[in-house]
C-alpha positions as CSV (number, residue, x, y, z in Angstrom):
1,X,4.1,-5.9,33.9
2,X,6.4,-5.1,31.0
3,X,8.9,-6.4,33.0
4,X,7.8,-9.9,33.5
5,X,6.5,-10.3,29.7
6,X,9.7,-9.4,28.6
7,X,11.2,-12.5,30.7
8,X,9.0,-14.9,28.0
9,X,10.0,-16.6,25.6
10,X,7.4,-15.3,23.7
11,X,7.8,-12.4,24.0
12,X,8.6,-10.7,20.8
13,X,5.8,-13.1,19.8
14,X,3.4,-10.4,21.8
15,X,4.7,-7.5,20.4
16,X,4.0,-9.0,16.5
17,X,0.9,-9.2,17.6
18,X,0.2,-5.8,18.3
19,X,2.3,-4.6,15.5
20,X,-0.2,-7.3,13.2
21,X,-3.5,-5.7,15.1
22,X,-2.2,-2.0,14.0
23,X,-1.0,-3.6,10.7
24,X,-4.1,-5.2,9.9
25,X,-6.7,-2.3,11.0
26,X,-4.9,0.5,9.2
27,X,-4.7,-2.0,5.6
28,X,-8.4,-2.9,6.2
29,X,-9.6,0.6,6.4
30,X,-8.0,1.3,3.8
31,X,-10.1,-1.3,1.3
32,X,-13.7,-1.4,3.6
33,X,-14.4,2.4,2.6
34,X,-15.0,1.8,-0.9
35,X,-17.6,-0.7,-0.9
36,X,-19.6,2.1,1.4
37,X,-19.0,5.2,-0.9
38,X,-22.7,4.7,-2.8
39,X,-24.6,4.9,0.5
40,X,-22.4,7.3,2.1
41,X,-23.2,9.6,-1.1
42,X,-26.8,9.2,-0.7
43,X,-27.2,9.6,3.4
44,X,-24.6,12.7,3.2
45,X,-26.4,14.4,-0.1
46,X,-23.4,14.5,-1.8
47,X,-22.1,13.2,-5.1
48,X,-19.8,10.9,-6.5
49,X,-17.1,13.3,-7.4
50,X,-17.1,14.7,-4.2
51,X,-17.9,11.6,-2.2
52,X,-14.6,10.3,-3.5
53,X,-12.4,12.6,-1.4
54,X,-12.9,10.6,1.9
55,X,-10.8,8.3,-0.1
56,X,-8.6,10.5,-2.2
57,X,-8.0,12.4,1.1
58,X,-7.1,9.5,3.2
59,X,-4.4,8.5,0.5
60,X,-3.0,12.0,-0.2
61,X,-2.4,12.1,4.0
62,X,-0.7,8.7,4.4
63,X,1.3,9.0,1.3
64,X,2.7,12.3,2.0
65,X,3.7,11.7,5.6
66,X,4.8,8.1,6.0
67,X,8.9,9.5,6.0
68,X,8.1,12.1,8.6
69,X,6.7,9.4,10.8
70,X,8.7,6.8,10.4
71,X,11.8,9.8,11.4
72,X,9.7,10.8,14.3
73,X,9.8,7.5,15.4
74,X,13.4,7.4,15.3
75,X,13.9,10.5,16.8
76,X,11.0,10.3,19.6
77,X,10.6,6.3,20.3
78,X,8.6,4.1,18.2
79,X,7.0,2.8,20.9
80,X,5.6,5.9,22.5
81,X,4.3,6.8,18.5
82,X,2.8,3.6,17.8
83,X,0.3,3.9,21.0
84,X,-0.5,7.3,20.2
85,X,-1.3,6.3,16.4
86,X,-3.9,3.7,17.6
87,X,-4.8,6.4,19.7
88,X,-5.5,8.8,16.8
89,X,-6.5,6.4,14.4
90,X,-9.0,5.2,16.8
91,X,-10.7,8.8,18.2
92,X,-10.8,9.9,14.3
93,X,-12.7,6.5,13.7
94,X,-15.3,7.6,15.8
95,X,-15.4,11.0,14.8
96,X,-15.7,9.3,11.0
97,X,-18.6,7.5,12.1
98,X,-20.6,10.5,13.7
99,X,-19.9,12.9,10.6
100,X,-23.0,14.5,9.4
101,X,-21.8,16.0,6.2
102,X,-19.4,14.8,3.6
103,X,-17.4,18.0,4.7
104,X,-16.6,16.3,8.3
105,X,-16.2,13.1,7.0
106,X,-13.5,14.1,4.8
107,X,-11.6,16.1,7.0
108,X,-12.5,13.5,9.9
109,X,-10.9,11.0,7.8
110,X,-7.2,12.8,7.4
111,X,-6.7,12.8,10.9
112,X,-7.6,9.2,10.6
113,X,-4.9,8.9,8.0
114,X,-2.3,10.7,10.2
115,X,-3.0,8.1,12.5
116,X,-2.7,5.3,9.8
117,X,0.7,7.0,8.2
118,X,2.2,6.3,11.8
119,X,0.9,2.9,12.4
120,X,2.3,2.1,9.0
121,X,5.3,3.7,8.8
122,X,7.0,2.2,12.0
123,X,5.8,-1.3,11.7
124,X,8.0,-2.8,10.3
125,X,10.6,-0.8,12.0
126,X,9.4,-2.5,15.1
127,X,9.4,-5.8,14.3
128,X,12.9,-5.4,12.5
129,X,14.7,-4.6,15.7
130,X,12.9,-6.9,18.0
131,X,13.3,-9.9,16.0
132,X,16.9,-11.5,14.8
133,X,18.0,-11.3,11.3
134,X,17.7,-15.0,10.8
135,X,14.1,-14.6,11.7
136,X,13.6,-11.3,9.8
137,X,12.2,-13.0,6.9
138,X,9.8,-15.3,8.6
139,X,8.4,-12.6,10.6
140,X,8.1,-9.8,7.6
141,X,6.7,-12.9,5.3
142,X,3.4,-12.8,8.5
143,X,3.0,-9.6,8.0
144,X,2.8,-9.8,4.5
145,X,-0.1,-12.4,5.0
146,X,-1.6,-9.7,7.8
147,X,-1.9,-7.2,4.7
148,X,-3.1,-9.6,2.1
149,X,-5.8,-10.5,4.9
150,X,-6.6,-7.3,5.4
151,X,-7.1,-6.2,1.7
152,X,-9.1,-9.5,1.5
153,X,-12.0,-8.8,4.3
154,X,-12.0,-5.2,3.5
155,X,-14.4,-5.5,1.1
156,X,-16.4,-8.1,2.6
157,X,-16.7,-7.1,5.6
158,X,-17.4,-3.7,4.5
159,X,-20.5,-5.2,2.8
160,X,-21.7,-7.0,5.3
161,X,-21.6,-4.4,7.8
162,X,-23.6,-1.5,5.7
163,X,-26.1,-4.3,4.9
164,X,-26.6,-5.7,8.2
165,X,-26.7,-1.8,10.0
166,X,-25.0,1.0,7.8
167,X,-22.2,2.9,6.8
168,X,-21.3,4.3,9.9
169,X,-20.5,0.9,10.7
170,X,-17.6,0.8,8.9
171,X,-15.9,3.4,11.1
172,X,-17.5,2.0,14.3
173,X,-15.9,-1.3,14.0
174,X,-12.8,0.2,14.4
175,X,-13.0,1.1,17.9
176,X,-12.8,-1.9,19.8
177,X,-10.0,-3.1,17.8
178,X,-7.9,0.3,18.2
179,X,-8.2,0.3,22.2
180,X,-7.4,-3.2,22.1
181,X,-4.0,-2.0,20.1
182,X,-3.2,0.8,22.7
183,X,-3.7,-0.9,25.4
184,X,-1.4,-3.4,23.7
185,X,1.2,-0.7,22.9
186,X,1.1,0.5,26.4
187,X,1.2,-3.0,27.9
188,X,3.6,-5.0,25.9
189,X,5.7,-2.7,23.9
190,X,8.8,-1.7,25.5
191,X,9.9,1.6,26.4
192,X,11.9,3.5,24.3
193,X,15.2,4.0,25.2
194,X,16.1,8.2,25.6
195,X,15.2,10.3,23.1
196,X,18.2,10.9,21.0
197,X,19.4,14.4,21.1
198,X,17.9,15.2,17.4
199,X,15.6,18.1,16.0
200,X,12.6,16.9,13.6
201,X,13.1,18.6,10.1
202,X,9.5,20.2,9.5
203,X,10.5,22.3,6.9
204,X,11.9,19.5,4.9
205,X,8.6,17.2,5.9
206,X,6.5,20.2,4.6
207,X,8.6,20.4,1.2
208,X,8.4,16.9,0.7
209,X,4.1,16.4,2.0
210,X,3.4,19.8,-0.4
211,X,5.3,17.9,-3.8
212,X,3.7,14.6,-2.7
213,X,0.2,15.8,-2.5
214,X,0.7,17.6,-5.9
215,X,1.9,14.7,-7.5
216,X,-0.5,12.2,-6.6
217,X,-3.4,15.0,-7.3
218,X,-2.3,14.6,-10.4
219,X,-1.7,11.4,-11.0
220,X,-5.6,10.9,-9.5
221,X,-6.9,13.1,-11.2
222,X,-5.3,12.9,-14.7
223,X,-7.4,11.4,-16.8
224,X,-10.7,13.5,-15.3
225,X,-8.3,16.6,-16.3
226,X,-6.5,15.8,-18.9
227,X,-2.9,14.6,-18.6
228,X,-2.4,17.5,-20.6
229,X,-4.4,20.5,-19.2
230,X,-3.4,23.0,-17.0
231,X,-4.2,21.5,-14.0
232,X,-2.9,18.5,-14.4
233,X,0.8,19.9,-15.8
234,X,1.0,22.0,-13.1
235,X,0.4,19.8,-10.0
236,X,3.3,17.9,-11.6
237,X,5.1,21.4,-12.4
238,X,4.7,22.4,-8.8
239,X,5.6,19.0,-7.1
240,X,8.9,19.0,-9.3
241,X,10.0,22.6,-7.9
242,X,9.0,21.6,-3.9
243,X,10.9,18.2,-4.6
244,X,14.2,19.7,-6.1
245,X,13.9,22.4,-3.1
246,X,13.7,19.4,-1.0
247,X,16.6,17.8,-2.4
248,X,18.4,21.0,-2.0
249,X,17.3,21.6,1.6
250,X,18.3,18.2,3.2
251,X,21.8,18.7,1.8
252,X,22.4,21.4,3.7
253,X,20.5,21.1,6.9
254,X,22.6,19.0,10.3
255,X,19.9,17.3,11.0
256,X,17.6,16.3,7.5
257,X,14.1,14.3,7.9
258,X,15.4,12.1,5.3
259,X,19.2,11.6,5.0
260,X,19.6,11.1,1.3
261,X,23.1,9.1,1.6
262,X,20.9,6.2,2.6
263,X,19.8,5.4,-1.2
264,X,23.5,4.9,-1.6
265,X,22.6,2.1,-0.2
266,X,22.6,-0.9,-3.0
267,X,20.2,-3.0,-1.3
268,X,18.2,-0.2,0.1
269,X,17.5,1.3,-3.4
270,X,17.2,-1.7,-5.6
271,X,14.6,-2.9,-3.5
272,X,12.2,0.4,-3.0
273,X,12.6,0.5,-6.5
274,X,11.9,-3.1,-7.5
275,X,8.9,-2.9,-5.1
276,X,7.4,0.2,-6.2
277,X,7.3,-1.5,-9.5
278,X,6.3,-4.1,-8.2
279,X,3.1,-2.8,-7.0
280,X,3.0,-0.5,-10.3
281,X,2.2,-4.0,-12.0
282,X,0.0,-5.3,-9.5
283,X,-2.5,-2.3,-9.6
284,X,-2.8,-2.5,-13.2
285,X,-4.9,-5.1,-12.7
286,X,-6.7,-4.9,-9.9
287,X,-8.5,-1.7,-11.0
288,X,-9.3,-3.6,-14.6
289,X,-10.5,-7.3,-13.9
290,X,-13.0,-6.6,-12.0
291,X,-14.5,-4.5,-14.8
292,X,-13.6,-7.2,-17.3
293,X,-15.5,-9.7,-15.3
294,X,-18.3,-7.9,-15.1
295,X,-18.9,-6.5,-18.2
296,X,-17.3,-9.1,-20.4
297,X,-17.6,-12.5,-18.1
298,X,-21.1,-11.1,-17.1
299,X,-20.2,-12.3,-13.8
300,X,-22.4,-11.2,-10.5
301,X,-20.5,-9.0,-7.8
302,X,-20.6,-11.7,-5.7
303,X,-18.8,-14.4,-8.2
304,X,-16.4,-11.9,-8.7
305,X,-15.0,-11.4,-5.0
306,X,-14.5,-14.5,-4.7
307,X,-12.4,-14.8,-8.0
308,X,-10.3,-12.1,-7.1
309,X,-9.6,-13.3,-3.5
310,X,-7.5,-16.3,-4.7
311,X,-5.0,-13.6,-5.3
312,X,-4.6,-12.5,-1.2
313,X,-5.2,-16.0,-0.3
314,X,-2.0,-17.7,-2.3
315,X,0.0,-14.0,-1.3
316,X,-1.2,-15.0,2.6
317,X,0.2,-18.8,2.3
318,X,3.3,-18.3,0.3
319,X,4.6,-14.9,1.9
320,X,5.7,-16.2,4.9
321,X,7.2,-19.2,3.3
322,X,9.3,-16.9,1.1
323,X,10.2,-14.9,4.1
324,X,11.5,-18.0,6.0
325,X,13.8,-19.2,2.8
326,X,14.9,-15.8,2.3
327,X,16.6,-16.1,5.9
328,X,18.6,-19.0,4.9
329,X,19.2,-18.6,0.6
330,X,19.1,-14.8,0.5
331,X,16.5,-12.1,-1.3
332,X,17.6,-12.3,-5.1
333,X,16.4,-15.6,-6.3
334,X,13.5,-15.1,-4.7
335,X,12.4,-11.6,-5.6
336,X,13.4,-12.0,-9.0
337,X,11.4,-15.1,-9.9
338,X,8.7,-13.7,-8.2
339,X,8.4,-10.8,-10.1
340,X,8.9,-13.2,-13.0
341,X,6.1,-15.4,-11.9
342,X,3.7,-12.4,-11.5
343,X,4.8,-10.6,-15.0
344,X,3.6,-14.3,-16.4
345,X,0.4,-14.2,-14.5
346,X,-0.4,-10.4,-16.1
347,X,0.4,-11.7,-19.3
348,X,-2.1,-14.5,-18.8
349,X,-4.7,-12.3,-17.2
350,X,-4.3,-9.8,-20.3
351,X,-5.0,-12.6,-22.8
352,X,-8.3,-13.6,-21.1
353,X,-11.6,-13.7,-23.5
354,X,-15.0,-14.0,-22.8
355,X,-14.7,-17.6,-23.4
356,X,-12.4,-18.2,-21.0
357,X,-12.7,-21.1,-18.7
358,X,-13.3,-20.6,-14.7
359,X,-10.4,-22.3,-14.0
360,X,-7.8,-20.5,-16.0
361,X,-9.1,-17.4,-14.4
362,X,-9.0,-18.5,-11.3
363,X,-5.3,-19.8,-12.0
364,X,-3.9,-16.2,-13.2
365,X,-4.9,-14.8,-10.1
366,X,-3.9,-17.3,-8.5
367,X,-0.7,-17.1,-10.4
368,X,0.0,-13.5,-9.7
369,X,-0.8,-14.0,-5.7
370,X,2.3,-17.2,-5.8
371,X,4.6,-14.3,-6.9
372,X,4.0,-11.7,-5.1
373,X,4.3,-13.4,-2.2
374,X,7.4,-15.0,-3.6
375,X,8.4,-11.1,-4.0
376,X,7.2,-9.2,-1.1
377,X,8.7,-10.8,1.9
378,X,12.3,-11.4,0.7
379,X,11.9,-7.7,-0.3
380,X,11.0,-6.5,2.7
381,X,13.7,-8.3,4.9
382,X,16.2,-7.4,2.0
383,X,15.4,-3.3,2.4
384,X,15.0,-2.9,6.4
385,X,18.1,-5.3,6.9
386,X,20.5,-3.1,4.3
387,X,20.2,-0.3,7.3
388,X,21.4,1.0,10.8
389,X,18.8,0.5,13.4
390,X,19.2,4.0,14.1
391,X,17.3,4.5,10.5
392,X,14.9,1.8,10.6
393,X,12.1,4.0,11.0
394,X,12.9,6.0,7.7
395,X,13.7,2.7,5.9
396,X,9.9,1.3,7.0
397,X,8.5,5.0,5.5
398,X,10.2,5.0,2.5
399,X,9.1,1.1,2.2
400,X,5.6,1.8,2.5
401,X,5.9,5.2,0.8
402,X,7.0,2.9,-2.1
403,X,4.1,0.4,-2.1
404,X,1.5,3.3,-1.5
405,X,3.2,5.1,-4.6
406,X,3.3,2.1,-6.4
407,X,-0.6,1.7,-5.7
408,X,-1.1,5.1,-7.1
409,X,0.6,5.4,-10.0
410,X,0.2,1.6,-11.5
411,X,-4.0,2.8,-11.4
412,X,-3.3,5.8,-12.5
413,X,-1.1,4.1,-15.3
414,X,-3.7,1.4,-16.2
415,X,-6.7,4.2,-16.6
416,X,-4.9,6.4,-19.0
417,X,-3.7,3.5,-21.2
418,X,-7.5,2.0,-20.7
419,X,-9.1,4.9,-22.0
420,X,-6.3,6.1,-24.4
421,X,-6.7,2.6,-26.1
422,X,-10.7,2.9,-26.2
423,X,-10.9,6.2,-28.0
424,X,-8.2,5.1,-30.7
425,X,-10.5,1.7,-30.9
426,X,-13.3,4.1,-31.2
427,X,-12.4,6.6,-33.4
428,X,-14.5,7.4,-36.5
429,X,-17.4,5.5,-35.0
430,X,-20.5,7.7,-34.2
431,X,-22.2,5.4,-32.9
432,X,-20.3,2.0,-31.8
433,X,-22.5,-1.3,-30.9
434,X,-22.3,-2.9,-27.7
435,X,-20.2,-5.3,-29.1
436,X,-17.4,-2.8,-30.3
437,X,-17.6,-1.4,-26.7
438,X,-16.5,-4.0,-25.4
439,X,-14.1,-5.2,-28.6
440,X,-12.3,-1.4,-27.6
441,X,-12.6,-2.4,-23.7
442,X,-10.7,-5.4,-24.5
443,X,-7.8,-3.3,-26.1
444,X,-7.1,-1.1,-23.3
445,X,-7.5,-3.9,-20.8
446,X,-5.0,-6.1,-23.0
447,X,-2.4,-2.9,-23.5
448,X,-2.6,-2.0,-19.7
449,X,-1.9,-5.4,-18.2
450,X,0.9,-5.6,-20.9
451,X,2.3,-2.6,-19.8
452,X,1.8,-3.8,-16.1
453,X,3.7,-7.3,-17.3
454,X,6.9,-5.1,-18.7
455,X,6.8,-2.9,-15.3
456,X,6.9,-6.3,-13.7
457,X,10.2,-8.0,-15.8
458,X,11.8,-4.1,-15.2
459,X,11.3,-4.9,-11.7
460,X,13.1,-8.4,-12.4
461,X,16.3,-6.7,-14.1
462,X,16.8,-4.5,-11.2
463,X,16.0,-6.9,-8.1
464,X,19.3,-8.3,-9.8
465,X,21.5,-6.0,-8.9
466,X,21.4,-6.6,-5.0
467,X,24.3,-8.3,-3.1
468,X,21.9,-11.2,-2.6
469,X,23.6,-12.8,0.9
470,X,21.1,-14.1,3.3
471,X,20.0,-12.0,6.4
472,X,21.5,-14.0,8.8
473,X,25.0,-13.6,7.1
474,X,25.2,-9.6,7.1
C-alpha cells in the first residue's frame, strides 16, 4: 500500500497529516489537563499541591527527553518511533483514564509523556525531510497553526467533556485519535531506510534528563520554596554539576547523544535562542491576564476564554503565511519584526487598567498572536534547515526542548517578579484594603510583562545575527 501512496502527488500531503494528528494530540493534552485538576482532586481524595504533579510530572518527562528521542529517531528510524509513540501515548491514555488514585495517575501520565516527548521531538524532523526547502516554510508555518489550535481547544474541550461526563474523559478522548495516528504511521509513513551503524548514548541522555529535571524542579517550584532556600539552590546546584559532566562526557565519547559542534552552527543557535526567548516573553503573560481579567476586569471564565483565544487564532492565520514568505525573502526580517510586534503587544497588555476598553484588549492579544506567528514559522524553517538531515532529529529536540524551556522559565519568571513586586507594594501594611490588593497586583503584573517585553526585543537583537538567505537558496 505504501507503495502506491507514495506514487501520489499528494503524498507528502498524507504524511503532514499524520505528523499534524500526533502534533495536535500531544499539544492538546498538554492544555485539556488543567481545566480538569479541581475535579480530579476531589474524585482521587487528593489535594492541590499534590494534584498538581500529573502536570508537573508530565512536563518534567517531555522536557528532559525530547534530545534523546529526537537522536533515537536518527539513529533507529523516525518512522518506526513515531508509530510506536502513538502507540505509547495512546495505551498510557487509557491507563490515565482508569487510574484510581492520584498515585497512578501521576505515574500513568509519565509514560504518557514519554510517548508525547517522541511524538514531539521528531515532528518536525519528519516533515523537514519529506518536504523541499522551498516548501519548508509553508509546511512548518501549518504546523505552527496545528499547535496554536491545539492550545486553543485544550481548554475548551477539556470543559466540555468533564461537564458533559467527567474527567476521565479527558484521557479517553484520546484513544480514537491515537489508533487513528498509528494506523497512519504504519500505513503511510515510509520505511526507514537501515538503521545506521550508531550506539544510543544513555549515559549522556541520563546526565542531561537528571540536570533537566532538577532545573525545572526548581524553576517550578521556586517561589513555593524560596528562590533562596535550600531546596531550591540546590536543584539548581545539582543540575549545574550533571550539566557540566554532560558537557564533559559528550566530548569525549565516539558516538555523543548530542553532538555539541552543531551549536556552532550560526543559524542553528541564534534561532533556539531567539525562540526560547521568544516563548520566555510569551508565558509571562499568559499565566497573568487571565488573573488580571478576572480579578481586575471582573470578567466571567467564560468572557475571558474567548479574550484570550484571539491570541491562537491570529498565530493560526498568520503562521503559515509567514512560513510561505520566509521560503522566498528569508527568516531575519521576519523573525525580528515579529518579535518586535509581540514586545509591542506586552508593552500594551502591561499598560492595561480596569478601565480599559474591550477592544483594546482584545487588540493586544490580538497583537501579540500577529507576531508570533510572524516569529514562529520563519524560526522554525530557519533552525531545522541550518542542519544535515542526518541530525534532523536532534535539531527538532533541541527546538522543542527550547519552546518547552521557554514555557517553563518565562512562568516561572513572571511569578517571582508578580509576587516579589506585591510584597514590596505591600510592605508596612498590616492590613491592605481590597483596593491596595489589587493597586500591588497591578505592579507585579506591569513589571513582569515589562520584563517579558525586554526578553522579547533581546530576542530581536539576536534573531539578527543569522545569515538571513531564504530556504530555497541554501
Amino acid at each position: 500500500m505504501q507503495e502506491r501512496l507514495q506514487g501520489y502527488s499528494y503524498y507528502k500531503w498524507l504524511i503532514f497529516g499524520v505528523v499534524g494528528t500526533g502534533t495536535f494530540m500531544s499539544t492538546l493534552t498538554a492544555s485539556i489537563v488543567n481545566v480538569a485538576l479541581p475535579p480530579i482532586t476531589t474524585a482521587l481524595h487528593s489535594n492541590i499541591a499534590t494534584a498538581q504533579w500529573v502536570v508537573t510530572a508530565y512536563l518534567l518527562v517531555i522536557t528532559s527527553l525530547l534530545p534523546l528521542m529526537g537522536r533515537l529517531g536518527d539513529v533507529l528510524g523516525r518512522s518506526k518511533l513515531f508509530g510506536y509513540g502513538f502507540a505509547g501515548f495512546t495505551a498510557a491514555s487509557l491507563l490515565c483514564g482508569t487510574a484510581s488514585s492520584i498515585g497512578m495517575l501521576t505515574a500513568f501520565r509519565v509514560l504518557q509523556a514519554i510517548g508525547a516527548s517522541v511524538l514531539m521531538a521528531n515532528a518536525m524532523a519528519i516533515v523537514t525531510s519529506f518536504f523541499p526547502p522551498d516548501e519548508r516554510g509553508k509546511v512548518l508555518g501549518m504546523i505552527g497553526t496545528i499547535v496554536a489550535l491545539g492550545s486553543l481547544c485544550g481548554p475548551g474541550l477539556g470543559g466540555l467533556l468533564v461537564e458533559a461526563f467527567d474527567w476521565h474523559a479527558i484521557f479517553f478522548v484520546n484513544i480514537p485519535v491515537g489508533v487513528l495516528g498509528y494506523a497512519g504511521a504504519r500505513l503511510i509513513l515510509p520505511v526507514d531506510r537501515e538503521r545506521r551503524q550508531e550506539t544510543i548514548d544513555y549515559l549522556g541522555a541520563a546526565l542531561f534528563a537528571a540536570g533537566m529535571a532538577s532545573l525545572l524542579l526548581a524553576l517550578n517550584n521556586g517561589t513555593e520554596w524560596g528562590w533562596l532556600s535550600l531546596m531550591t539552590l540546590g536543584c539548581i546546584l545539582f543540575s549545574l554539576v550533571l550539566f557540566v559532566l554532560f558537557i564533559r562526557y559528550e566530548k569525549r565519547v565516539a558516538q555523543p547523544m548530542l553532538e555539541l559542534s552543531i551549536f556552532k552552527n550560526r543559524d542553528f543557535s541564534t534561532g533556539n535562542l531567539a525562540g526560547l526567548l521568544s516563548f520566555m516573553a510569551m508565558f509571562s503573560s499568559s499565566l497573568l491576564v487571565p488573573y488580571f481579567l478576572h480579578d481586575i476586569m471582573a470578567f466571567s471564565p467564560g468572557k475571558i476564554g474567548l479574550i484570550m483565544s484571539a491570541f491562537p487564532l491570529v498565530m493560526a492565520v498568520v503562521a503559515p503565511l509567514s512560513g510561505m514568505l520566509s521560503d522566498k525573502v528569508g527568516p531575519v526580517a521576519l523573525t525580528t519584526s515579529g518579535l518586535g510586534v509581540l514586545a509591542a503587544g506586552l508593552v500594551i497588555t502591561a499598560n492595561l487598567q480596569a478601565g480599559s476598553g474591550l477592544w483594546l484588549i482584545l487588540a493586544s492579544q490580538a497583537l501579540m498572536g500577529l507576531g508570533n506567528g510572524l516569529f514562529q514559522s520563519p524560526n522554525n524553517n530557519s533552525v531545522m534547515s541550518a542542519v544535515e538531515p542526518r541530525q534532523l532529529g536532534v535539531a527538532g529536540g533541541i527546538n522543542a526542548l527550547a519552546r518547552n524551556f521557554g514555557m517553563v522559565c518565562g512562568t516561572a519568571l513572571a511569578v517571582a517578579i508578580l509576587e516579589h513586586q506585591r510584597m514590596v507594594s505591600l510592605s508596612g501594611l498590616s492590613q491592605p484594603t481590597p483596593a491596595q490588593q489589587a493597586a500591588a497586583f497591578m505592579d507585579g503584573y506591569q513589571a513582569a510583562l515589562f520584563v517579558g517585553a525586554g526578553l522579547a526585543v533581546a530576542g530581536m537583537l539576536i534573531s539578527c545575527k543569522r545569515a538571513g538567505k531564504p530556504v530555497s537558496g541554501q
